[in-house]
N, C-alpha and C positions, 0 to 999 in steps of 0.2 A: 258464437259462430264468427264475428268479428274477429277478436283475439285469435282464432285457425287461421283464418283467412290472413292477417296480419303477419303470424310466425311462418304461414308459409312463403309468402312476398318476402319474407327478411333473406330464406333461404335461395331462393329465384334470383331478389335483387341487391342483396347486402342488407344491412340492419334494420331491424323496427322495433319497437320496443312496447310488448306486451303491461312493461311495469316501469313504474319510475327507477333509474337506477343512476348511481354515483360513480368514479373512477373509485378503484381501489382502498386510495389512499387517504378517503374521507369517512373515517371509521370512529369507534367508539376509543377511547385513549389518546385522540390526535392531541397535536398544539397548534395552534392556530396563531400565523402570528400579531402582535399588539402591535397597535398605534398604527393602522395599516388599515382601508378599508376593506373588509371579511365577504370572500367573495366564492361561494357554495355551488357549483354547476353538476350539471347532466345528463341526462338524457331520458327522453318518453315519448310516448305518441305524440305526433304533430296535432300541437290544437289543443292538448292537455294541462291544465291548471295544475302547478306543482306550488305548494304552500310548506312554509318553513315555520316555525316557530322556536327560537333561538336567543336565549338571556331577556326575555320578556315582551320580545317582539315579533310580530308576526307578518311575514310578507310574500306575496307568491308572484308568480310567474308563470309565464304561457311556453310551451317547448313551442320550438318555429317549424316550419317546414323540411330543415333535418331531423329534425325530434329533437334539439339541443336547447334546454332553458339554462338561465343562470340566474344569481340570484345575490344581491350583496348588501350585507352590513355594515352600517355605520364602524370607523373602527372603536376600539376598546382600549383601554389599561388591563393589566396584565391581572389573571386572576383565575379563578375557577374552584372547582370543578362544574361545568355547566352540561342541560340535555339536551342535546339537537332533535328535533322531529320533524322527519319530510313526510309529507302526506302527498299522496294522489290518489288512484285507486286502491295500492297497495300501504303500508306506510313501515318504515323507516326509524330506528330510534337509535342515537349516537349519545352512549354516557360517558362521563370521566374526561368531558373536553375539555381543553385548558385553553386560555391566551394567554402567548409569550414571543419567545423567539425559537423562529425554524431555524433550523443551519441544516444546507447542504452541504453533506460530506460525501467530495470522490476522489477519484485515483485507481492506483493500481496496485499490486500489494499489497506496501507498507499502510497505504491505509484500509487496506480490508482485513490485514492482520488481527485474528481472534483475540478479544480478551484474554479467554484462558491460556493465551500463547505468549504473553506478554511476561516479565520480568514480575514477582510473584501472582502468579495468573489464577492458578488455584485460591487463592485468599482473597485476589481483587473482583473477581466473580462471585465470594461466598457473598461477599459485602455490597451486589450490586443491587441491594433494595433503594429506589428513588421513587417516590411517590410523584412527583414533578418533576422529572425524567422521563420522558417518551423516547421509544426507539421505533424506527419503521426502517426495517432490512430489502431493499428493493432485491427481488430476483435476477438472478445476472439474466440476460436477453439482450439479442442478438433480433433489429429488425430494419428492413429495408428503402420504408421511409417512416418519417415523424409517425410516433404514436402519441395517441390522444389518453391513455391509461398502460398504467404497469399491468407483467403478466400475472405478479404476485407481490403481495406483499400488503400486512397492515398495522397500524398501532399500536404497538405495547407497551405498557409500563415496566420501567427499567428493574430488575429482579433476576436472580440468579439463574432461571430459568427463561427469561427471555432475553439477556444479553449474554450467554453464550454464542459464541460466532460471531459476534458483532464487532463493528472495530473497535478495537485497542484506541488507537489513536482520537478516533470522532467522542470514544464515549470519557476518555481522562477528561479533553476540551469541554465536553461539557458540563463533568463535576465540577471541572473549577467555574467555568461561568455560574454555574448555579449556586457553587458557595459562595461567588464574589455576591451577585445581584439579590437570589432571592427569588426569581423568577422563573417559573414554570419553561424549562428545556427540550426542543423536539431536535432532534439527530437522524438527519436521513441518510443512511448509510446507501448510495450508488455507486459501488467501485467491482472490480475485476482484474486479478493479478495477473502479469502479465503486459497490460495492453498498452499497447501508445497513443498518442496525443492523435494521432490520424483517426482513428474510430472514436474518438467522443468530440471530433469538430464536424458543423452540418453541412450538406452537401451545398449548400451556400460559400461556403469555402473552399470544402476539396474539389468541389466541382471543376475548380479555375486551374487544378494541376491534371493534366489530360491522361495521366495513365487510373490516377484514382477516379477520374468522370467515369472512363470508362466500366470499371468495378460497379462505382455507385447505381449507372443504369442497367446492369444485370441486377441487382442486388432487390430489384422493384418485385421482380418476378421470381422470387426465392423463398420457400416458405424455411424457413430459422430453422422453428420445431423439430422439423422432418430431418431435416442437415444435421442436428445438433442427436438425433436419434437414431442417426443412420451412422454416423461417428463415433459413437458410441458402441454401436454394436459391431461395428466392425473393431475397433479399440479393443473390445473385449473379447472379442474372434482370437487376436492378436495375443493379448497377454496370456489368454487358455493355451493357444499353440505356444508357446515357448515354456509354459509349464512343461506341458506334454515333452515337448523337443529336448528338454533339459537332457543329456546326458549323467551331467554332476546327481542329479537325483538319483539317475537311476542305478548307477554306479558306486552310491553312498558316496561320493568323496568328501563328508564330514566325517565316516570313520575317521577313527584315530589312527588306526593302522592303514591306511589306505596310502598307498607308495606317489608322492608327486616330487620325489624329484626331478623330473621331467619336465616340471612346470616352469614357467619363466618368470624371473624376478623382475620385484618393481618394488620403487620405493615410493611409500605411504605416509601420508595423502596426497592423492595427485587425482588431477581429472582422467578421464580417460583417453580425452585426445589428447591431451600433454606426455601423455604418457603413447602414444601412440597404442593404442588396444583395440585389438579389431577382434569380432566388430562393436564399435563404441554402445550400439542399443542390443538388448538381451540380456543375458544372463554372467558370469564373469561371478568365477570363486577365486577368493584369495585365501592363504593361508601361511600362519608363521606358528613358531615356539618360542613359547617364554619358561624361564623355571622359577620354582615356588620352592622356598624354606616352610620348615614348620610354623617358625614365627607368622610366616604370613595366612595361617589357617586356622588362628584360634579365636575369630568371628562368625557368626552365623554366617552373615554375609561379606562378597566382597563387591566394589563400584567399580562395573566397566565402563570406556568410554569409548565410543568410538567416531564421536564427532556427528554430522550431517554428509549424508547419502544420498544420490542419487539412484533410484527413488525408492528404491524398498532393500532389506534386510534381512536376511534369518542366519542368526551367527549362532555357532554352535562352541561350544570347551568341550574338548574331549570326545566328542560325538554325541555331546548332548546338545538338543536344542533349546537356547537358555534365554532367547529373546528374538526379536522381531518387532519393526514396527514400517508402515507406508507413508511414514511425512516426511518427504525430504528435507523440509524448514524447519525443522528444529533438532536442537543436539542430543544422538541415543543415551543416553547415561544408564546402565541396567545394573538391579542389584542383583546377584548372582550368586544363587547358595553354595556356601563353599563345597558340599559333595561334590560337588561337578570338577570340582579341582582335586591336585593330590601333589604331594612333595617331591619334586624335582622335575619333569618334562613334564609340558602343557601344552596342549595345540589351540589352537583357535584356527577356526574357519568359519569365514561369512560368505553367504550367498546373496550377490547383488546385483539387484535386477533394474536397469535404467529402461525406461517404454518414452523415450524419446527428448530426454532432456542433457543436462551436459555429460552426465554419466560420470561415477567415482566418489573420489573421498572429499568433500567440499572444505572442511574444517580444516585447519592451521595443525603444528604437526602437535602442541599442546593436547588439542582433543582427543588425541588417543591413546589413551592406559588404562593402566588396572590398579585399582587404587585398593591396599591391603590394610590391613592394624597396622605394619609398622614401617611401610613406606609405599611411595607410586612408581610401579614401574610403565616407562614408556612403552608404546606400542606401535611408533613412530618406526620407519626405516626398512629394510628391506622384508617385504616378503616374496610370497612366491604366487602364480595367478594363473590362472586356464579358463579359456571359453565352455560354456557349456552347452553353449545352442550358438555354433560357429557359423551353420549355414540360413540363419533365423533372415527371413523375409522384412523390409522393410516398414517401419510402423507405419499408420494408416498416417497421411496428410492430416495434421490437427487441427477441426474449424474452431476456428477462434478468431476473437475480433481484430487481431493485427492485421488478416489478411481482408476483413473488409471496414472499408474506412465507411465512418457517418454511422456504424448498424450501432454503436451504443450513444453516443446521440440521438438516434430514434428510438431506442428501446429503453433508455436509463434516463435520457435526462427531460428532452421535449415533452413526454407527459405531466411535467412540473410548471411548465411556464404559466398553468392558470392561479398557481396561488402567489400569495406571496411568503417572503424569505426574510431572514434577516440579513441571511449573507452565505458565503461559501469558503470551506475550506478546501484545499488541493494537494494530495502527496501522489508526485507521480512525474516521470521523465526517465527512470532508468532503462525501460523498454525503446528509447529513445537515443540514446547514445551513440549510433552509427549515425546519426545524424542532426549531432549534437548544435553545432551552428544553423543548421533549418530552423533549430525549435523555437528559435525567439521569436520568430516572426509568428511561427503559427502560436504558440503560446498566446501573443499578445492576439492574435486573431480570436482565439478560441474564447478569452475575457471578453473580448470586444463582442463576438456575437450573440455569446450567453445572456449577455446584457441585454441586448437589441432585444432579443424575443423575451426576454422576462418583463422588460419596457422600464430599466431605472438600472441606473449604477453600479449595485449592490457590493457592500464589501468582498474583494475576494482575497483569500489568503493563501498564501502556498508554502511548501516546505519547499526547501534548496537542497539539495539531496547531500548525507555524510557523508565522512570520510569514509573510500572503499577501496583496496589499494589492486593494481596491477591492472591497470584499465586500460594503459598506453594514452593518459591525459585526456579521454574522452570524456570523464565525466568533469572536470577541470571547464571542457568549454563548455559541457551541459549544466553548469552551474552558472556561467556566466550569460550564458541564453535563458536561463529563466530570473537572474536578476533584473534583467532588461526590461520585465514587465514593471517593474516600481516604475517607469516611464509615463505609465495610465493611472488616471485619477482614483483612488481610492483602494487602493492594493497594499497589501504587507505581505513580508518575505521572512519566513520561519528559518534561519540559521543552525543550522543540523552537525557543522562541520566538524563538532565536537560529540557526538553524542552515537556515532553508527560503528561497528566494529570492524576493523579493519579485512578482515576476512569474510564478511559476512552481509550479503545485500539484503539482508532481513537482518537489520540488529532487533533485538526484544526489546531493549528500553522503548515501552512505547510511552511510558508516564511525563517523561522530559518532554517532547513533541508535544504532547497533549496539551500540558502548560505552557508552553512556549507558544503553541495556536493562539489559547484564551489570553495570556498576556499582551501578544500584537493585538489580538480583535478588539480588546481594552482601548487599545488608542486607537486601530481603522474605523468598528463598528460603532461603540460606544462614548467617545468621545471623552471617553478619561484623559489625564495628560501623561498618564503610565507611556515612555516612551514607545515604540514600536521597533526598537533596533538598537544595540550597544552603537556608539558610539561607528559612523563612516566614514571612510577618506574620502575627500575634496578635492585637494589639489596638493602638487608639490614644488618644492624648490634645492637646483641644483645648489651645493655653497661647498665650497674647496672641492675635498675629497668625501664629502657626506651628501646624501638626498635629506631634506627635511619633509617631512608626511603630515599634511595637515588633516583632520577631522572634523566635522560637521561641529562636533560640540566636546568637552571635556566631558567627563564622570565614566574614566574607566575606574573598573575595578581590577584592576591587575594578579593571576593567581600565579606567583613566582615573584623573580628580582627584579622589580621597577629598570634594571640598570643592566638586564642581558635578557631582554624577549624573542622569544624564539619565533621560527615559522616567517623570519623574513630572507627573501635572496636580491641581491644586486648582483646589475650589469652594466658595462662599459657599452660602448659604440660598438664593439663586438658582439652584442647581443648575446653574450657567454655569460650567464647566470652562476652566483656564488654564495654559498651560506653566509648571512651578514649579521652582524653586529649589529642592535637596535637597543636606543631606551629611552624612556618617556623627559620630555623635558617639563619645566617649571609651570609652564599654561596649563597643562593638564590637556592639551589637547593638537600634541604633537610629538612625533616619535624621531628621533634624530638614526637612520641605518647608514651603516657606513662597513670596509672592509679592505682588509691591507692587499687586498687579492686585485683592486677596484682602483684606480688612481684617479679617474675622471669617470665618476657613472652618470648614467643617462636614466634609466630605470629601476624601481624598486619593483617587487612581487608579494604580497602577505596569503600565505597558506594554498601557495598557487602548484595545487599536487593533487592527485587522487586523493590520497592519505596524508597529509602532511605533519602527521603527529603531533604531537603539543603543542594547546593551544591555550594563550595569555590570556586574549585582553576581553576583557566583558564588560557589562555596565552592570549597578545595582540590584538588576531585576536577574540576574544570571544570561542573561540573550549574550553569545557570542559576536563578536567585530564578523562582517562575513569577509570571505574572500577577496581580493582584490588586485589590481595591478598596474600602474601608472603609465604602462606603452600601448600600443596596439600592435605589437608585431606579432 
């Protein structure tokens, strides 16, 4: 009768709790981390002796007058596998725990980028058996203030079948950790692509910018779920109507014989507002001819290509429908049975449908051909295009966490601050770029508060975002807003500027990154003397008609001619920037730039571009020189 009487006060007054219970995230498969006092909470009746028995020891606890007990262990050396058992009235059994090191992994994106999406993704997933290897996938959520538990998410041991979807990037980091140490590895993968730096700082901070206060205090009264459900359904209200609406269906205009010369030309690949295409969200068929010899038909198959799509596909040859896929993030490549072709005119038409993103062909004009036995032809260059749902109603407003700051700070990360960590890594800032100079400040804010409520230092590590070209120099200053944070104690900066593809804000190499985390965390967390960063500039000196470029320390490894390094510009008092001459001089630890364009320079620039292509100078471990610039203009 108690227990009734109880569940129905929870419903009345808010929680009570019929049984002992744990946040989420303290499951069977955890890691728990070493040399750290081992700290187990929860919640039950007020007044309830909660008893733990854990690696030989046993100790209990009274839940207080919220019902909240806790409960903490001496810490440990790393080791395992051990069985947790909480007992109260109900009881509790946690097998396969391990002590080692946690690492928080977030961001947006590029680090929640799947395994199986990564650069051989297929093979690096067959091979994702790790016995000491834990993964725990936090469910994305959206909440309005601090939560005390995720809404999902628990333990797994690393295997083919539980790190699918996992990131790429968090779980490379910690193969290599775990091959270097030896050490039982937990990976908390909390990130959501898309989001900026404003939704994962707490309202402790956004608070003090007045148009986000005001968000934040609507956001108290807002149930997520419901938002996030009602978004949804109207989203898919949306994409059923513009099926429906399609005229191109219903008109077959993938027949082969279907007459469009009437349609208007446009040359491929292009976004759709670049291309000015109204209206940019819907449906939009394109179509061209190419011709086929015999020789190109005596394979089973043949390799179309048609790059990355905003956001979905169904290309047909000939009026057959030969492929289809909805992930905008990765390149279609389709093998294509040669029936569907035939010797001399070929059509192709794709039907693509953008539901609210930048809409069109995203890939470089490379990505698109058709690749035969005895050569590739492009598929680059003029085709022809028509709306097919012209008069299609607006997509629904998208909730997502850009539009409320603090909700993934309460939803992803605040429910962590009862354990401990060993540290964090961070890929994320491109959602940021409109506001690339704000971001240092709050960047460093956002280290700063993480800390404050975790209650210690904790290494944290970030990536500096790659080379991405045609930005208009925004991500140039968003890369220099996030070096700004090596200013705080205990921080590394993962050097990326060589490793992301120029057309492409999702490169797949996620293996490089990954090593390049665990090789920094080597000297922030670890205290190896493995450096943390190729070789950085210090200071300079003007001398005749040359700038000399001084560096922290000698041991580049140079990949090119010691004696013509690229990716440097000088400039006079004119502030008129010039591709320069550079080459390493006799210390090992200074580059002499200079340039007949330059007669008295004042500033040098290294790799100070979106894209700046080729890049030299590294140190022994491969870590790139990052970015840099010697003026502040």
């Amino acid at each position: 009768m108690k227990r009734i009487i109880l569940f129905m006060l929870a419903l009345v007054f808010g929680q009570a709790y019929a049984k002992v219970t744990l946040p989420k995230f303290f499951s069977s498969h955890m890691v728990l981390q070493r040399e750290a006092p081992i700290t187990i909470y929860g919640w039950a009746d007020k007044g309830k002796t909660v008893s733990i028995e854990f690696a030989g020891k046993t100790l209990q606890a009274k839940a207080d007058n919220k019902g909240e007990w806790s409960i903490t262990f001496p810490a440990m050396q790393a080791g395992g596998p051990y069985t947790v058992n909480i007992t109260e009235d109900n009881k509790i059994i946690f097998n396969d725990v391990y002590i080692g090191d946690v690492w928080f992994c977030s961001g947006q994106s590029n680090m929640g980028w799947k395994l199986e999406n990564a650069v051989n993704g297929e093979q690096e997933l067959a091979n994702a058996s790790h016995e000491k290897i834990k993964l725990l996938q936090v469910s994305r959520t959206m909440a309005g203030i601090p939560q005390n538990d995720i809404e999902k998410g628990s333990w797994a041991t690393s295997s083919p079948q539980s790190a699918e979807g996992f990131s790429a990037v968090a779980y490379f980091f910690g193969r290599e950790l775990y091959n270097k140490y030896q050490v039982p590895i937990g990976l908390i993968n909390s990130s959501w692509g898309g989001t900026n730096i404003e939704a994962w700082l707490s309202a402790d901070v956004m608070g003090k910018h007045p148009e986000a206060a005001k968000t934040i205090a609507k956001m108290k009264g807002i149930d997520f779920s419901n938002v996030m459900k009602d978004y949804k359904k109207d989203f898919d209200a949306w994409n059923k109507k513009a099926d429906n609406d399609d005229v191109g269906l219903k008109q077959q205009w993938y027949n082969k014989d279907y007459d469009t010369k009437s349609w208007k030309n446009i040359e491929l690949p292009v976004y759709w507002k670049k291309a000015k295409v109204e209206p940019n969200d819907g449906i939009i068929w394109v179509t061209r001819e190419f011709t086929l010899t015999e020789r190109d038909l005596t394979e089973d198959e043949l390799t179309l290509s048609i790059g990355r799509v905003d956001n979905e596909d169904i290309t047909y040859i000939n009026g057959n429908k030969v492929a289809e896929s909805t992930n905008k993030d990765l390149e279609r490549v389709y093998n294509v049975a040669k029936e569907n072709f035939t010797p001399g005119k070929n059509i192709i038409t794709i039907r693509v449908k953008n539901s609210g993103d930048v809409g069109g062909f995203r890939s470089d004009a490379s990505a698109l051909y058709l690749q035969t036995p005895s050569r590739k032809i492009s598929l680059a260059g003029t085709w022809r295009y028509e709306a097919g749902t012209k008069d299609i109603e607006p997509v629904p407003v998208r909730q997502h966490p850009t539009i409320y700051p603090t909700s993934l700070y309460n939803g992803m990360v605040a429910p962590f601050f009862g354990i401990k960590i060993k540290g964090i890594i961070w890929y994320q800032g491109e959602a940021n770029s409109k506001n690339a100079a704000e971001y240092a400040s709050l960047f460093k804010a956002m280290i700063t508060d993480w800390r404050n409520h975790w209650g210690q230092d904790y290494p944290f590590i970030f990536a500096q975002l790659p080379n991405y070209d045609n930005q208009n120099g925004r991500w140039i200053t968003l890369r220099e807003s996030q070096s700004k944070a090596l200013e705080l104690k205990n921080t590394g900066m993962v050097t990326l500027i060589d490793v992301g593809e120029d057309d492409n804000i999702h490169p797949i190499n996620k293996q490089e990154p990954g090593r390049r985390f665990a090789v920094v965390a080597q000297n922030v967390a670890y205290g190896d003397k493995l450096p943390a960063s190729a070789p950085v500039y210090t200071s300079y000196k003007q001398d005749a008609n040359a700038i000399f470029v001084t560096f922290n320390e000698a041991g580049f490894e140079l990949k090119g001619n010691t004696n013509a390094l690229s990716g440097f510009t000088i400039a006079g008092s004119d502030k008129k920037f010039y591709p320069a001459n550079a080459s390493l001089q006799s210390d090992g630890k200074t580059i002499k730039v200079w340039s007949d364009k330059v007669q008295k320079p004042a500033a040098v620039r290294y790799l100070w571009a979106d894209a700046p292509g080729k890049v030299m100078l590294y140190n022994k471990d491969g870590l790139a020189t990052p970015p840099f610039r010697t003026d502040n203009w």
